[in-house]
KOLPATI-422954 format. One line per field, with one value per residue (C-alpha): residue in one letter; residue number from 1; y, z, x. Coordinates in pm, whole numbers, plus 50000, padded with zeros to 5 digits. Example, Ala and Ser with C-alpha at 12.3 -4.5 7.8 and 13.67 -1.06 7.14 Angstrom:
res	(a, s)
n	(1, 2)
north	(49550, 49894)
up	(50780, 50714)
east	(51230, 51367)
This chain:
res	(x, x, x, x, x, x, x, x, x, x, x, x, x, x, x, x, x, x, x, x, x, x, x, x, x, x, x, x, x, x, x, x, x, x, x, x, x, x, x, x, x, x, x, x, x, x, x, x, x, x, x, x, x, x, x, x, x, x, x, x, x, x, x, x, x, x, x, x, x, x, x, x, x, x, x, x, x, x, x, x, x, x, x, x, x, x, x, x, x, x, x, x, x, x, x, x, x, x, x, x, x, x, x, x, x, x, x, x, x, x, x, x, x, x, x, x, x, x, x, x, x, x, x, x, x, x, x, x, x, x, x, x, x, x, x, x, x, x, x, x, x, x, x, x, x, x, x, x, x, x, x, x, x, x, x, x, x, x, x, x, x, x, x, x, x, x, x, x, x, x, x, x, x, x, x, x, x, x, x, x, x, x, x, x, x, x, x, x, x, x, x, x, x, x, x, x, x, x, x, x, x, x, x, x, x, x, x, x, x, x, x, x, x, x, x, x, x, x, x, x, x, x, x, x, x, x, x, x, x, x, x, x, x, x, x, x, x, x, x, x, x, x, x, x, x, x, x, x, x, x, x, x, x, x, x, x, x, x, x, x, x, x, x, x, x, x, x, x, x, x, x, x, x, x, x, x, x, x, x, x, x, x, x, x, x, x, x, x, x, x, x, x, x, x, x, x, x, x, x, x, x, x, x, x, x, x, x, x, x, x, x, x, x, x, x, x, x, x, x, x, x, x, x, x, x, x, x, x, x, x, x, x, x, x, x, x, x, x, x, x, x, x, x, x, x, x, x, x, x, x, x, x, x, x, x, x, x, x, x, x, x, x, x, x, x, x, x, x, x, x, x, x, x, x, x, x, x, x, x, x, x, x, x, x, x, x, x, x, x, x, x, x, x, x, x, x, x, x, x, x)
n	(1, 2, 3, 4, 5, 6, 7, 8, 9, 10, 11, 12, 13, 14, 15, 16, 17, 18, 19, 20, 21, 22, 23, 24, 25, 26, 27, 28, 29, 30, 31, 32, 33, 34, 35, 36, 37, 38, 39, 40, 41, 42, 43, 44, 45, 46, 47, 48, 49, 50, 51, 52, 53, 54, 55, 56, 57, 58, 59, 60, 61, 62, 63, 64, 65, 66, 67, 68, 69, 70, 71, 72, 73, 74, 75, 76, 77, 78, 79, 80, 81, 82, 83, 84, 85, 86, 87, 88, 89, 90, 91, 92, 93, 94, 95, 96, 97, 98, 99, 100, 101, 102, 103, 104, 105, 106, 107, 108, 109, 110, 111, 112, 113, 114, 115, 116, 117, 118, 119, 120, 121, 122, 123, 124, 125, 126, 127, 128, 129, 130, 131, 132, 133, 134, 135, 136, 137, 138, 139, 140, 141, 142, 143, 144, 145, 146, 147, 148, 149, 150, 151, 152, 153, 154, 155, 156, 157, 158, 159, 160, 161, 162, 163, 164, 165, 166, 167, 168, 169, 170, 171, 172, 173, 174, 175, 176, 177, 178, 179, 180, 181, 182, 183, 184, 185, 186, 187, 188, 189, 190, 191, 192, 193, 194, 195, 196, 197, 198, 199, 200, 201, 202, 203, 204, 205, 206, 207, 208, 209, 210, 211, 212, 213, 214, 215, 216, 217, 218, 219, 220, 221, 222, 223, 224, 225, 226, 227, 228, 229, 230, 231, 232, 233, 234, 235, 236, 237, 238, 239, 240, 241, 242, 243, 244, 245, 246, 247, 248, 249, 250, 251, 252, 253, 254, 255, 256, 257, 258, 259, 260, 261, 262, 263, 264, 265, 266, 267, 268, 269, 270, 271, 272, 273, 274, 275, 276, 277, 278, 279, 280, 281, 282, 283, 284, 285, 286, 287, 288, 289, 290, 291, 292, 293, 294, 295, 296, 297, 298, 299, 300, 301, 302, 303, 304, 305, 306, 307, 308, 309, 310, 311, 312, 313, 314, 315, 316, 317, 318, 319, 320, 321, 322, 323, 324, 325, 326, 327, 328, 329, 330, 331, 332, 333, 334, 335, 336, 337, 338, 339, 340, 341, 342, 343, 344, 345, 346, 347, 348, 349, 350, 351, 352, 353, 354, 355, 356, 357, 358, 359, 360, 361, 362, 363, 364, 365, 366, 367, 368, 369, 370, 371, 372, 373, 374, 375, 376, 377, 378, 379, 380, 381, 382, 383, 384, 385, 386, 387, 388, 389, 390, 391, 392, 393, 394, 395, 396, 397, 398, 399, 400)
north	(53179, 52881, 52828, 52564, 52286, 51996, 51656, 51497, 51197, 51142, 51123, 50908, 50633, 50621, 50575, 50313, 50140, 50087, 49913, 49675, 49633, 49510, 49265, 49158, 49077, 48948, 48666, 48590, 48360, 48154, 48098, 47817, 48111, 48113, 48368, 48452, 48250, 48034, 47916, 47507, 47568, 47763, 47866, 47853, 48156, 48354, 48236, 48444, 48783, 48787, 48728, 49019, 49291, 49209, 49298, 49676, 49793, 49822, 49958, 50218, 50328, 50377, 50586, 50802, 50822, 50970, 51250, 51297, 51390, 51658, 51847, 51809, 51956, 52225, 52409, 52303, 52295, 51977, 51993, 52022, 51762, 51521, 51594, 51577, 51208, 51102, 51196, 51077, 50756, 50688, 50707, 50517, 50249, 50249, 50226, 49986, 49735, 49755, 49778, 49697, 49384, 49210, 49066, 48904, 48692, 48577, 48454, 48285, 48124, 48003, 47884, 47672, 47493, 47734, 47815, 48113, 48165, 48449, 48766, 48898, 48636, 48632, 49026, 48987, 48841, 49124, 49285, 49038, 49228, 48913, 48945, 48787, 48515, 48327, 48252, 48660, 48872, 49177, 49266, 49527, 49335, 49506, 49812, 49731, 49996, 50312, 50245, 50180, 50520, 50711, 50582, 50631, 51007, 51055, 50882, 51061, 51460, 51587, 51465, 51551, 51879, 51972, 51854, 52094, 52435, 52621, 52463, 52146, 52321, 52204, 51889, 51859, 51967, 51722, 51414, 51564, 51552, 51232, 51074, 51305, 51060, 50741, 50448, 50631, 50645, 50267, 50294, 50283, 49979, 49911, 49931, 49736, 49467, 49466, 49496, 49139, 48978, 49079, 49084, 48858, 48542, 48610, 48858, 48694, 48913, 48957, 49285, 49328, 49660, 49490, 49248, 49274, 49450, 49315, 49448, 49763, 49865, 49740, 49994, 50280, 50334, 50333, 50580, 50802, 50769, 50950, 51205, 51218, 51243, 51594, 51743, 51742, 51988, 51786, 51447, 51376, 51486, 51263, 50960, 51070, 51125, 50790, 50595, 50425, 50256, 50130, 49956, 49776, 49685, 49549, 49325, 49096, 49011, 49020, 48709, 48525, 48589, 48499, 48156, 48039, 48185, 48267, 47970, 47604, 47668, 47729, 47319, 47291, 47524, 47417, 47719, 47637, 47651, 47974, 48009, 48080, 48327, 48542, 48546, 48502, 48870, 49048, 48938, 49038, 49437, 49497, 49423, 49631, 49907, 49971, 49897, 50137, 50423, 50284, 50414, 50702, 50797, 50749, 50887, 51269, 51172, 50967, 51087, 51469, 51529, 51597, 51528, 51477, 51094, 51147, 51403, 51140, 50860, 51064, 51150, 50800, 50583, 50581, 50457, 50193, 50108, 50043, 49900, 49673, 49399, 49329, 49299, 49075, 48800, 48841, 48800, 48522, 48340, 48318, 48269, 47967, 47717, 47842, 47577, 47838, 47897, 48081, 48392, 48402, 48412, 48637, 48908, 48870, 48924, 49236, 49372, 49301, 49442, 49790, 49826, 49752, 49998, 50270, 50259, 50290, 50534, 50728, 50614, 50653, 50804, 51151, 51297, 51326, 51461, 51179, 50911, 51163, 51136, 50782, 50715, 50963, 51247, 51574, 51785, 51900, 52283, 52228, 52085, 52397, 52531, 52230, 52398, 52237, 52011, 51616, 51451, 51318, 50971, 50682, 50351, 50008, 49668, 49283, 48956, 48986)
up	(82941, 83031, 82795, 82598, 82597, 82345, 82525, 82249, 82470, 82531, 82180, 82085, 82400, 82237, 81895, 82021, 82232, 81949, 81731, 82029, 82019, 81650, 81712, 81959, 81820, 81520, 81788, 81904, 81595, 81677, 82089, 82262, 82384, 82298, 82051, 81690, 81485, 81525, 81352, 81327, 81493, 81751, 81957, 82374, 82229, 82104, 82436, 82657, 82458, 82420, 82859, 82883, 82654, 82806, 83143, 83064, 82731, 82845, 83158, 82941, 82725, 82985, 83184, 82814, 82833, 83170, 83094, 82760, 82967, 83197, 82889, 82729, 83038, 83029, 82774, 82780, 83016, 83168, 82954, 82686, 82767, 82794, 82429, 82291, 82469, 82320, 81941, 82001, 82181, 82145, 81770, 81642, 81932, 81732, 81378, 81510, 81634, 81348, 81049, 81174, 81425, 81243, 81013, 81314, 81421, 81039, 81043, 81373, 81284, 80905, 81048, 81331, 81058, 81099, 80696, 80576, 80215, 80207, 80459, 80441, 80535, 80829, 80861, 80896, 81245, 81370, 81409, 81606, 81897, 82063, 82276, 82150, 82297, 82396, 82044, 81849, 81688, 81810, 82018, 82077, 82074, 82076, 82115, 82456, 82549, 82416, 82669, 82978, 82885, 82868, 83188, 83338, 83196, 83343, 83680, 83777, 83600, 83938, 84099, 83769, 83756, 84176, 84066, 83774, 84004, 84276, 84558, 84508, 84524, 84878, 84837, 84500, 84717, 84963, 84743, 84557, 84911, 84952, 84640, 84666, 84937, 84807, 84729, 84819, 84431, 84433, 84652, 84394, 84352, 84694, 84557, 84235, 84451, 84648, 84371, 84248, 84586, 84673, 84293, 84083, 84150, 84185, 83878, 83571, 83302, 83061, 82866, 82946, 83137, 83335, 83634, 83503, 83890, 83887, 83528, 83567, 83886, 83814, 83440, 83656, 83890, 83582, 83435, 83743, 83759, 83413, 83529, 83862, 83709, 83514, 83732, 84018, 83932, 83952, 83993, 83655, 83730, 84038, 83833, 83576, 83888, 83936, 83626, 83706, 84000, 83865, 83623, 83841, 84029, 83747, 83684, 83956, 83885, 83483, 83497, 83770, 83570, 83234, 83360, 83570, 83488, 83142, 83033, 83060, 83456, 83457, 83425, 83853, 83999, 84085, 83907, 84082, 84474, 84690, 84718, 84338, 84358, 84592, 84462, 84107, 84200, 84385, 84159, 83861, 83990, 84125, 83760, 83617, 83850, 83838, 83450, 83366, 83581, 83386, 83040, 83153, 83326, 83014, 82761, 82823, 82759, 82481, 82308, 82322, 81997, 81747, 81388, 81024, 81134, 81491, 81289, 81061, 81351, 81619, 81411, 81254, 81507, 81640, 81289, 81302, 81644, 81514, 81182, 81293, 81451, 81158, 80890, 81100, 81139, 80812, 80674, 81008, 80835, 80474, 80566, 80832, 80519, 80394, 80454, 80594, 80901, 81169, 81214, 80815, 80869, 81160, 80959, 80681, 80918, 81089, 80687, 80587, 80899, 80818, 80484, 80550, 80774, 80585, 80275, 80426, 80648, 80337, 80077, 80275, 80624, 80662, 80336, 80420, 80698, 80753, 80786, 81016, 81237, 81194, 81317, 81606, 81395, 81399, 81105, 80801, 80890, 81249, 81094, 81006, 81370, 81597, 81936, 82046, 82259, 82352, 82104, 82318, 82037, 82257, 82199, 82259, 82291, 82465, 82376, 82202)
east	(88761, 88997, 89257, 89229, 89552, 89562, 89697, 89876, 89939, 89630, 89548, 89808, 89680, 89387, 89479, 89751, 89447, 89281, 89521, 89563, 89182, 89207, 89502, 89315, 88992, 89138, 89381, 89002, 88975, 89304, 89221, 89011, 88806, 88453, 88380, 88160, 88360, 88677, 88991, 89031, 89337, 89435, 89775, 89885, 90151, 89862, 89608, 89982, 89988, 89589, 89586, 89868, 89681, 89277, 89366, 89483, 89319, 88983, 89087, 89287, 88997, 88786, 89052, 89069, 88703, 88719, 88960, 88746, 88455, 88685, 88748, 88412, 88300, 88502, 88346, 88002, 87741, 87544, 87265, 87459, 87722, 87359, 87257, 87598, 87651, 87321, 87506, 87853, 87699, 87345, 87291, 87643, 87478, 87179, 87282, 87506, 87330, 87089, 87306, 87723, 87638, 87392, 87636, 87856, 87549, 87466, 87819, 87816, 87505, 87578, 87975, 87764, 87578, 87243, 87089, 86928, 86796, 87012, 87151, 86840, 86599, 86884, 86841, 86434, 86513, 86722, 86363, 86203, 86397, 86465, 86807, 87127, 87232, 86904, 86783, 86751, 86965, 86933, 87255, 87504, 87830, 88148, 87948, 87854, 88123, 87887, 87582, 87856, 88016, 87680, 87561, 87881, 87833, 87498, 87601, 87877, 87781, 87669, 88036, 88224, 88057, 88127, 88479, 88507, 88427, 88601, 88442, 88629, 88987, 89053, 88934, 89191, 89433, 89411, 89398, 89714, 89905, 89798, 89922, 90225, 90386, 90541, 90397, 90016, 89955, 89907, 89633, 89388, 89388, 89241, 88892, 88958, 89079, 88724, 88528, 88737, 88707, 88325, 88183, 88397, 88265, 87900, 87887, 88085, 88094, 87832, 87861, 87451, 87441, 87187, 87335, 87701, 87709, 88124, 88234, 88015, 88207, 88553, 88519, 88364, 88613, 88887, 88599, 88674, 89045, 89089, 88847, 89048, 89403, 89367, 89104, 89360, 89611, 89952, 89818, 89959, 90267, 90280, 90240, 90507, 90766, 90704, 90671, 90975, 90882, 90526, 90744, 90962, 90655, 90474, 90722, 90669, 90282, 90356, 90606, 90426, 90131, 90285, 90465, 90221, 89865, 89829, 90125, 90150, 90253, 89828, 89863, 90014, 89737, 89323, 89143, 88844, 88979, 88939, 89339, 89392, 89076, 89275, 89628, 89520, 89303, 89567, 89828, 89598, 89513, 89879, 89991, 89707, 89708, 90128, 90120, 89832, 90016, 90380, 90166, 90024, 90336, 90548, 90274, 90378, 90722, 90692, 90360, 90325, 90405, 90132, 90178, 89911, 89927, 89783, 89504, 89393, 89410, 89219, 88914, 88927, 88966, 88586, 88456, 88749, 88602, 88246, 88331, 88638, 88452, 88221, 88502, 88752, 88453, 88350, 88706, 88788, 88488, 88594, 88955, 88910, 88970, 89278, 89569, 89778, 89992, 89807, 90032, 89976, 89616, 89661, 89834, 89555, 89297, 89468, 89537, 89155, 89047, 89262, 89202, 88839, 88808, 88961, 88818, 88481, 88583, 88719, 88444, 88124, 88215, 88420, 88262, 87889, 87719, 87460, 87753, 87950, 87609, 87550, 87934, 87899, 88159, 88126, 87943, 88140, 88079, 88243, 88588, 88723, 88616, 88760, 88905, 89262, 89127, 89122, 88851, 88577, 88512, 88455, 88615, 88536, 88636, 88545, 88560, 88211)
């Protein structure tokens, strides 16, 4: 029986990519972005820190999703692993998309000047099954995350299960040479850069599963980097040793990037000619690559602690995830009147969006067995019996 280690750090980068998700959903409102609904006013400061956080906390999740998976797999078998994606992913993506998104579209729709008798004469049209955006209401949103991970799961079980056994030892050890020597670690970004250059332009990103070729790639090979980086015994290690250096690194491509990308310097370059494609994209996964490897390199330092706070946060943090969305439009709607400052609003949002989701989470959630199901958590009787390792709850988070 393989022992069974509890990655504290890994916990707390998921909890901590989560909080960014809500601050950033919630600055959604206050950008010239298009999203469900929008502040009357919006900020350039908010459009810089909003630019900075996109391009590495999706990436992040999926990475934790990845190692998730190793240690699910650790102590279950395939079929197994199959039926317990289909509760931790397939059902929450259900009632989701039937009970928590439903309210987003109402809200776009009665803020863009669209009347309804009431939510539920809006609600009868969720059932029409016609596909958000082209004229229904039945959509998956933020959740868009849960089918991505469970395809990714099915995908990849044959490799992440030849990976998991004995006959892949030389093989480990051969990839762990290779990123042993310096500067080899940042090789994986090579194929993020492809993907950008040979899928970026022809695929935008649509969150759809189906013909989002560009954004399905680019978050499966993050997928497979968390699965690669503690299934290879000492990989991990390798990018601690050299957290320091992926920071000085990502310096370079963060203040081009912030002065003269995501700032006013945006104003001196032609977005639409081939140059800017290729610097903007190898200025773009240099910063993400080197920054994603500064976190993880810096999370066993920093994070491995454990603690009734990091408890609480890991279990609830996949409710917060499907709930959050719902709550900051709701609140984004009703508050987009108020003669108020923006970072005021802001911080109203982000404290309605909290408080929202933990009083549900406390009220109707982690006390019955049905809501436990419904929000992908496991049952009541298995609490007492939870092994010391990594949760597996999936997190998710777009511009949707």
């Amino acid at each position: 029986m393989i022992k069974k280690e509890r990655r504290h750090e890994i916990d707390w980068l998921r909890v901590i990519a989560f909080y960014v998700l809500i601050l950033y959903h919630a600055g959604m409102l206050f950008v010239p972005w298009g999203w469900h609904v929008k502040n009357p006013e919006t900020s350039e400061w908010f459009e810089t820190w909003m630019a900075f956080s996109s391009q590495f906390r999706l990436p992040l999740l999926f990475i934790i999703s990845g190692i998730g998976v190793y240690y699910a797999l650790g102590f279950r078998s395939g079929w197994t692993f199959i039926k317990e994606r289909n509760r931790r992913l397939l059902i929450p993506l259900l009632f989701g998309m039937l009970v928590i998104v439903p309210p987003q579209i109402y809200f776009e729709r009665i803020s863009n000047g669209i009347e309804f008798a009431g939510y539920f004469d809006f609600y009868k049209t969720v059932f029409e099954l016609i596909p958000y955006p082209a004229g229904g209401s039945f959509s998956w949103h933020h959740l868009w995350f849960l089918p991505y991970i469970f395809v990714y799961s099915l995908l990849c079980l044959p490799l992440f299960l030849f990976l998991r056994s004995e006959r892949s030892k030389k093989l480990k050890e051969k990839m762990l040479r290779c990123f042993s020597r310096p500067g080899f670690i940042y090789l994986l970004g090579v194929p993020l850069l492809a993907i950008h250059y040979l899928l970026s332009w022809q695929f935008p990103t649509t969150h759809a599963l189906i013909n989002d070729w560009c954004n399905f790639t680019y978050s499966l090979v993050f997928f497979l980097f968390g699965f690669l980086f503690v299934s290879v015994p000492g990989l991990w290690d390798v990018i601690e040793q050299q957290r320091k250096v992926s920071f000085k690194i990502s310096l370079v491509p963060l203040f081009v990037l912030v002065f003269f990308v995501w700032g006013p310097g945006l104003e001196l370059f032609d977005e639409q000619a081939e140059s800017f494609f290729f610097i903007y994209g190898f200025l773009k996964i240099t910063f993400v690559t080197t920054w994603l490897l500064t976190i993880i390199g810096y999370s066993r330092r920093l994070f491995n602690k454990p603690g009734k706070l990091l408890s609480y946060a890991s279990e609830s943090v996949y409710p917060f995830y499907i709930l959050h969305q719902t709550i900051t439009i709701t609140a984004g709607h009703y508050l987009a009147s108020w003669q108020i400052g923006i970072v005021s609003k802001f911080i109203v949002v982000v404290i309605i969006t909290f408080a929202g989701c933990f009083i549900i989470y406390e009220l109707l959630i982690k006390r019955f067995n049905i809501t436990r199901l419904l929000f992908g958590l496991k049952p009541l009787r298995k609490l007492k019996k939870i092994q010391n390792e990594p949760r597996e709850e999936i997190l998710a988070a777009s511009k949707e």
